[in-house]
C-alpha positions in Angstrom: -43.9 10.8 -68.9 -41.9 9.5 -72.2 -38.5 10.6 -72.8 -37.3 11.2 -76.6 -33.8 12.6 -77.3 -32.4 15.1 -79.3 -28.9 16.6 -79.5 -28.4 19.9 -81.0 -24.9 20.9 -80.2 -21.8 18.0 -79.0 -20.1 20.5 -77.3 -21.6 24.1 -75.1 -18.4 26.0 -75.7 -17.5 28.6 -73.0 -15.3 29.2 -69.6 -17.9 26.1 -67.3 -17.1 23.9 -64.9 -16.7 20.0 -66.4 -20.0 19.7 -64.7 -22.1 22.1 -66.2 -20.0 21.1 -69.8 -21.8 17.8 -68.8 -25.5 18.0 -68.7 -27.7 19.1 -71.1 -31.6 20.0 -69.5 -34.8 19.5 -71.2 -38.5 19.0 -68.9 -36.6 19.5 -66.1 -34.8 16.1 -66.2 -30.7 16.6 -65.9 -29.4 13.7 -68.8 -25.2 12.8 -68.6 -24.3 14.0 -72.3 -23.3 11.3 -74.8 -20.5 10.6 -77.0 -20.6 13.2 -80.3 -21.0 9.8 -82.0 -24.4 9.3 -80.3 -27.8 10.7 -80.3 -28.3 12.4 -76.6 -32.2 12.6 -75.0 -33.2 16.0 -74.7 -36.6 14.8 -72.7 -40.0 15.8 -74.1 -38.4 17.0 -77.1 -40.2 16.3 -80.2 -39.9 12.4 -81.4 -39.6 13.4 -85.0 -35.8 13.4 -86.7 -33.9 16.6 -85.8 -33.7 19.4 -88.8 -30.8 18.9 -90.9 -30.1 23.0 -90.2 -30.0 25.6 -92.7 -28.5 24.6 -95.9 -25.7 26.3 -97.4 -27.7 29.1 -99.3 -29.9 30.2 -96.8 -26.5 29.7 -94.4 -24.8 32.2 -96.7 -27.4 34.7 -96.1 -27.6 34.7 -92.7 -23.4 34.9 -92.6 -24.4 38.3 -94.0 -26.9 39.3 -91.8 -24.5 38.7 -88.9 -22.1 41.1 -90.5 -24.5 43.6 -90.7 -25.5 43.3 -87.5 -21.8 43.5 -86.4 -21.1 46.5 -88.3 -24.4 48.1 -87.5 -23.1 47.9 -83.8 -19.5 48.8 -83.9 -20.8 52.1 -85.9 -23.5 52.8 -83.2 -21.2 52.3 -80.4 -18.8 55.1 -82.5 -21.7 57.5 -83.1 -23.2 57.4 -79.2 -19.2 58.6 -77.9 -19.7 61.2 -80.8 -23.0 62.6 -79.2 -24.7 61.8 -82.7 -27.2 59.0 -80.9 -28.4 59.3 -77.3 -27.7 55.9 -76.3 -27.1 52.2 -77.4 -27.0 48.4 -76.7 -24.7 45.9 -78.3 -25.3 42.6 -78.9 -22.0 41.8 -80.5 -21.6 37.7 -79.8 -25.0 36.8 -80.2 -25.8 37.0 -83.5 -25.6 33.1 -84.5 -28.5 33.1 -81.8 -30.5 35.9 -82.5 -30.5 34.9 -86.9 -30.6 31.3 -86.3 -33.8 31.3 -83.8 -35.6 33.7 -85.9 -34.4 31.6 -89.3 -35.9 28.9 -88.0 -39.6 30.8 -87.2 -42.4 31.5 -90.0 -43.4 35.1 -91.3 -46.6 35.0 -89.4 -45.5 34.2 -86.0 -44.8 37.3 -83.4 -41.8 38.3 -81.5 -41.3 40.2 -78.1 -37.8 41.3 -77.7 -36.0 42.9 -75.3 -33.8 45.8 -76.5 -30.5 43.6 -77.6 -32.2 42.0 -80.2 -30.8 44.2 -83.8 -30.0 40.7 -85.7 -33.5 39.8 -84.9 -34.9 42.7 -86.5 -32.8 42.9 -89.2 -33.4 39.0 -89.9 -37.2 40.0 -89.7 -37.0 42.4 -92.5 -37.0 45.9 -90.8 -34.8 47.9 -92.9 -31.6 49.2 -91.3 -32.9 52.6 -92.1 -35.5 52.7 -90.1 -33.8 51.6 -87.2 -30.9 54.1 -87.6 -34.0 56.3 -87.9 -35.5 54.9 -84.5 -31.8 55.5 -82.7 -31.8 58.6 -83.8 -35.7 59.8 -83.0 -36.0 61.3 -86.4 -39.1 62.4 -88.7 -38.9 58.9 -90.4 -38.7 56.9 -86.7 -42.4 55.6 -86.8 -42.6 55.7 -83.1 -42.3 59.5 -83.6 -39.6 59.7 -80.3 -41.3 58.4 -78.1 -39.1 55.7 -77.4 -35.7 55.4 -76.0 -33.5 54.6 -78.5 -33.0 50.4 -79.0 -36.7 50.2 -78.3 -38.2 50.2 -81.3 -41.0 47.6 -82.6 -42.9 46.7 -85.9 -46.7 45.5 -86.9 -45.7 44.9 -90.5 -42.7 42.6 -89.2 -44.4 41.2 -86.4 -42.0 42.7 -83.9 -43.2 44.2 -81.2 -42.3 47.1 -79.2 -39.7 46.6 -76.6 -39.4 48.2 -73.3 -37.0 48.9 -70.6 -38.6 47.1 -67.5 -36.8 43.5 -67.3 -39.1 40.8 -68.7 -42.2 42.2 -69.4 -42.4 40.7 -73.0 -42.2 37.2 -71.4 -46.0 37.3 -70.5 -47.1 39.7 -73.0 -45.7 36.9 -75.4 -47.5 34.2 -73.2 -50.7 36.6 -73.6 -50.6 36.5 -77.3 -49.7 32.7 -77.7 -52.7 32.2 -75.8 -55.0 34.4 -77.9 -53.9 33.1 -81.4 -54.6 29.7 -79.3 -58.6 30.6 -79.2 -58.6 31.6 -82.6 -57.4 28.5 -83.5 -54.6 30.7 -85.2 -51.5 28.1 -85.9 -48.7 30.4 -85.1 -46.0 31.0 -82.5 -45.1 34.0 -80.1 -41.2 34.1 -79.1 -40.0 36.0 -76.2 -36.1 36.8 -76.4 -34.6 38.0 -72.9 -31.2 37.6 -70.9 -30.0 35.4 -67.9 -30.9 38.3 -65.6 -34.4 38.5 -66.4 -35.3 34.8 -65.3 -35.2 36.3 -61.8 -37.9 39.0 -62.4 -41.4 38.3 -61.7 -42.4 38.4 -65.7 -40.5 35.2 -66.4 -41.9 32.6 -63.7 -45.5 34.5 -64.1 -45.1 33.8 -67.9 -43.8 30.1 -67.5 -46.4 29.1 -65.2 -49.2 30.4 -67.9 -47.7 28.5 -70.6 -47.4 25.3 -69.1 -50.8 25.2 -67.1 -52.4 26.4 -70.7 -49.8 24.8 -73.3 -49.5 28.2 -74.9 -47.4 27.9 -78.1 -44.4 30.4 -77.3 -40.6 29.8 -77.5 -39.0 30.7 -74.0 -35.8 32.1 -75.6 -33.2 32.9 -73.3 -29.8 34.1 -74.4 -27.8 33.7 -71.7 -24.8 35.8 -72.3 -23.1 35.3 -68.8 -23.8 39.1 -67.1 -26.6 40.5 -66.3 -25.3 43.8 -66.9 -22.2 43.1 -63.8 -23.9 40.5 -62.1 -22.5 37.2 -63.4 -24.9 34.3 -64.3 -23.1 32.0 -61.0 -24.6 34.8 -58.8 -27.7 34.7 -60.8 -29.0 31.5 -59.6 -27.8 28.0 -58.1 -29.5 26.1 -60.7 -27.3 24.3 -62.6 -28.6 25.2 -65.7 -31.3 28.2 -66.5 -33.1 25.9 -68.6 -33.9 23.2 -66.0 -36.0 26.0 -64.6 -39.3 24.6 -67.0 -39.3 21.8 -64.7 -41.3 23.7 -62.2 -43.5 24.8 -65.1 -44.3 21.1 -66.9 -42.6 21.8 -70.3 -39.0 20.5 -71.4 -36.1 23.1 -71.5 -33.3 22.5 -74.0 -29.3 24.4 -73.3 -27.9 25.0 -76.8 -24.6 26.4 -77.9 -25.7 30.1 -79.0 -22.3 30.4 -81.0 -23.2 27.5 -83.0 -26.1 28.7 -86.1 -27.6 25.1 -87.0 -27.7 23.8 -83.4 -30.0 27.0 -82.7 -32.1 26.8 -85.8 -32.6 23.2 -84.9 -33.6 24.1 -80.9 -35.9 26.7 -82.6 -37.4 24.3 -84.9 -38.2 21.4 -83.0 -39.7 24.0 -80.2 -42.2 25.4 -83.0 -43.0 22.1 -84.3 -44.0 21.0 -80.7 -45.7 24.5 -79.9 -48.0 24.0 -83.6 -48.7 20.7 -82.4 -50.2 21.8 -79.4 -47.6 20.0 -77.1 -47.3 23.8 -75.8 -44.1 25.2 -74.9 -40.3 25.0 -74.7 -37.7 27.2 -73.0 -34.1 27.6 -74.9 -31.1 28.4 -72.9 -29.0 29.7 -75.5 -25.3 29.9 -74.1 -23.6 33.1 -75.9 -21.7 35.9 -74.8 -21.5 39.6 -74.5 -18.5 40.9 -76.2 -19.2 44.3 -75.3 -20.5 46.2 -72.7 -24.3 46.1 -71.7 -25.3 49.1 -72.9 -22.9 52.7 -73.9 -24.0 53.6 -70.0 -21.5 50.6 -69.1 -17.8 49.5 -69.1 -17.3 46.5 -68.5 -13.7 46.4 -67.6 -15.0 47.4 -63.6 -16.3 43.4 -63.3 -14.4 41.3 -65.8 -11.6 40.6 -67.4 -9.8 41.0 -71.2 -9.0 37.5 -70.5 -12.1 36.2 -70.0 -13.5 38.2 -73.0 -10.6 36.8 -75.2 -11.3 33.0 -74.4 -15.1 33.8 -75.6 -13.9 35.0 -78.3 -12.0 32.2 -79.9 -15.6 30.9 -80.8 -16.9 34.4 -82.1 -20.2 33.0 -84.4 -19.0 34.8 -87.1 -16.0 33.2 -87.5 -17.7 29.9 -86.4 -20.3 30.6 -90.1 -17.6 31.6 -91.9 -15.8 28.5 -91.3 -18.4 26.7 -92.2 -19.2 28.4 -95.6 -15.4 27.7 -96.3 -16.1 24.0 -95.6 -19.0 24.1 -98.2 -17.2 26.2 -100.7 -18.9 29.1 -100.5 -16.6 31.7 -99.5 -12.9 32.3 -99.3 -11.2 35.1 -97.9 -11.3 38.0 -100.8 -14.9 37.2 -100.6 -15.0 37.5 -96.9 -13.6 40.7 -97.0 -15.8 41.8 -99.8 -19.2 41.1 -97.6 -17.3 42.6 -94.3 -16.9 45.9 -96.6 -19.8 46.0 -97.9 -21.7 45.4 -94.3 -20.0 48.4 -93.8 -20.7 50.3 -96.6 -24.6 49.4 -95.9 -24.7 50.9 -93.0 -22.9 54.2 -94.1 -25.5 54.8 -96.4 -28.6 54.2 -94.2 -26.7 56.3 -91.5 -26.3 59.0 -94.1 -29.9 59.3 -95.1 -30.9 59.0 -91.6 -29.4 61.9 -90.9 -30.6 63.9 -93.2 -33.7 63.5 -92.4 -35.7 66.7 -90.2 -36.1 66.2 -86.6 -40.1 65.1 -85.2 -42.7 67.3 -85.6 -43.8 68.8 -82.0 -47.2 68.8 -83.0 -47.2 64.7 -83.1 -47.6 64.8 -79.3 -51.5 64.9 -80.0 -51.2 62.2 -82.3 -52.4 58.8 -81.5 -53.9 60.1 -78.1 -57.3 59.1 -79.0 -58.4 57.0 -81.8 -61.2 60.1 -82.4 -59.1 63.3 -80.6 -61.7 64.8 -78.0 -62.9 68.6 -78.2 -60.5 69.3 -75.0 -57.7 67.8 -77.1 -58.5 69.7 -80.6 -58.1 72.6 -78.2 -54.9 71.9 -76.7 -53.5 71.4 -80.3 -55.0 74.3 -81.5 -53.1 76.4 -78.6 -50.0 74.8 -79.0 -49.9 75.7 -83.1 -50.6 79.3 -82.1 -47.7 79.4 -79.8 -45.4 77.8 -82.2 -46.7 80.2 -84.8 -46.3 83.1 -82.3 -42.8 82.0 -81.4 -43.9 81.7 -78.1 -42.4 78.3 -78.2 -39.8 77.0 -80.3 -38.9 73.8 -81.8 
């Protein structure tokens, strides 16, 4: 088997032993990292030259698309203690990861998150609206409230529908890699999930598909150190998560999530190998979780402020904006400008998402049936009586 080499970050920033600060993992081969000066194997990588990473432009627009998603969660966390949303799940810290993978895919390839993934969504075009809509279970939440809140999914944007059960999008994503396969369709499927998942049965059902069948799907793990309180150290002994596509045939990569153009990179070579029919890749992307799992957790039971303070020095948001300084395309009235209106944004969506009615009860008897059967009609029928009747109330 041929080795190539690529580097995508010189340093995996975070609280890890020398050790694991050491290694980087790609098809399952463990490779003693090189001097920032060299170029360091990532083995079965793509042999064509690393992307240069987003330019400055399009790195100016994802800067603001991590705001939003920043301010979309620090409002959402306000409004679910205010009993104005049911429930919610952060993903504050991840959003170099979550913009720069989806950055780096193509308007016609599919993604199957789990329920973390806002910056995904928003960087895939869904309108904040319509998720404020969906976390609200509205008349304009297209899923008509039939969904949790955070679980929320998108034909038009090629998002799919998330669910609660841990890692089922793995092999659904595996599923439709291998269909666009037979139709000799030349797009992607990424599957975004968290450390804990690479326990369930979803993930090593899913890897072992791929690599027997070289499906073309991204194995995108953002490994944000707790599985809800379980840390990653209790997850598994590997060494790495990625080193886990050994088993499987196919190279896995560990990137820094808090750095943008290292992931946009990762995600690029991965699709360039997964068009080429080389098959697939799985991305450890090291990140953290700034808040709590979900507004059902608090965190402060199973770590500490410290901890969460050291992770923080690298916050990607400050890690972009430093860079946009660098390049001369943002200064500190300007920064503050974007922050505010991030903010703003999301004050206005909230406010017509709220004035929007609640679901119509009678959309339970939608989307039973493609053609609704006789027995159906008739249950509808009853129920519009009683409604009418005030037999039953909305």
């Amino acid at each position: 088997m041929r080795w190539t080499h690529v580097q995508y970050s010189s340093v995996v920033r975070g609280p890890f032993s020398p050790e694991h600060h050491s290694r980087v993992i790609s098809g399952g081969r463990v490779g003693r990292r090189m001097p920032a000066t060299q170029e360091k194997v990532a083995p079965g990588a793509s042999a064509a030259a690393p992307d240069s990473g987003l330019p400055p432009a399009e790195l100016l627009a994802a800067y603001r698309l991590m705001l939003l998603a920043r301010a979309t969660d620090d409002r959402c966390l306000s409004l679910q203690r205010q009993g104005r949303i049911g429930f919610y799940v952060p993903g504050s810290g991840q959003e170099a990861a979550q913009v720069g993978a989806t950055r780096a895919l193509h308007p016609e390839d599919w993604v199957f998150p789990a329920y973390r993934e806002l910056a995904v969504a928003l960087t895939r075009g869904v309108p904040l609206e319509r998720l404020l809509d969906q976390f609200i279970g509205n008349s304009g939440d297209l899923l008509k409230g039939r969904q949790m809140p955070n679980h929320y999914g998108y034909r038009e944007f090629r998002f799919m529908v998330a669910s609660s059960p841990i890692g089922t999008q793995i092999t659904q994503a595996v599923g439709a890699a291998l269909a666009a396969q037979r139709r000799k369709d030349p797009i992607v499927t990424i599957s975004f999930f968290g450390d804990g998942a690479t326990s369930s049965n979803d993930f090593h059902a899913g890897m072992n598909f791929a690599g027997v069948y070289r499906a073309p799907t991204i194995f995108f793990c953002e490994n944000n150190q707790w599985a809800i309180s379980l840390p990653r150290e209790k997850q598994t002994r590997s060494a790495t998560l990625a080193e886990k596509a050994e088993a499987y045939g196919f190279p896995g990569v560990v990137v820094d999530g808090t750095d943008i153009q290292a992931v946009y990179r990762a995600v690029s070579d991965a699709r360039a190998r997964a068009v080429a029919g080389e098959g697939p890749t799985l991305i450890e992307a090291q990140v953290y979780r700034f808040g709590p799992h979900s507004t059902s957790d608090d965190p402060h039971r199973y770590r500490s402020d410290a901890e969460v303070a050291h992770w923080k020095e690298n916050d990607p948001i400050k890690r972009v904006k430093d860079l946009l300084v660098q390049a001369g395309l943002l200064d500190d009235a300007r920064d503050s400008a974007l922050v505010e209106a991030a903010r703003a944004q999301v004050g206005r969506a909230l406010a017509a998402a709220e004035q929007a009615g609640p679901v119509a009860p009678g959309t339970m008897f939608d989307d039973v049936f493609a053609t609704p059967t006789p027995r159906l009609a008739e249950e509808r029928a009853e129920f519009e009586n009683f409604m009418r009747e005030g037999v039953i109330k909305p």
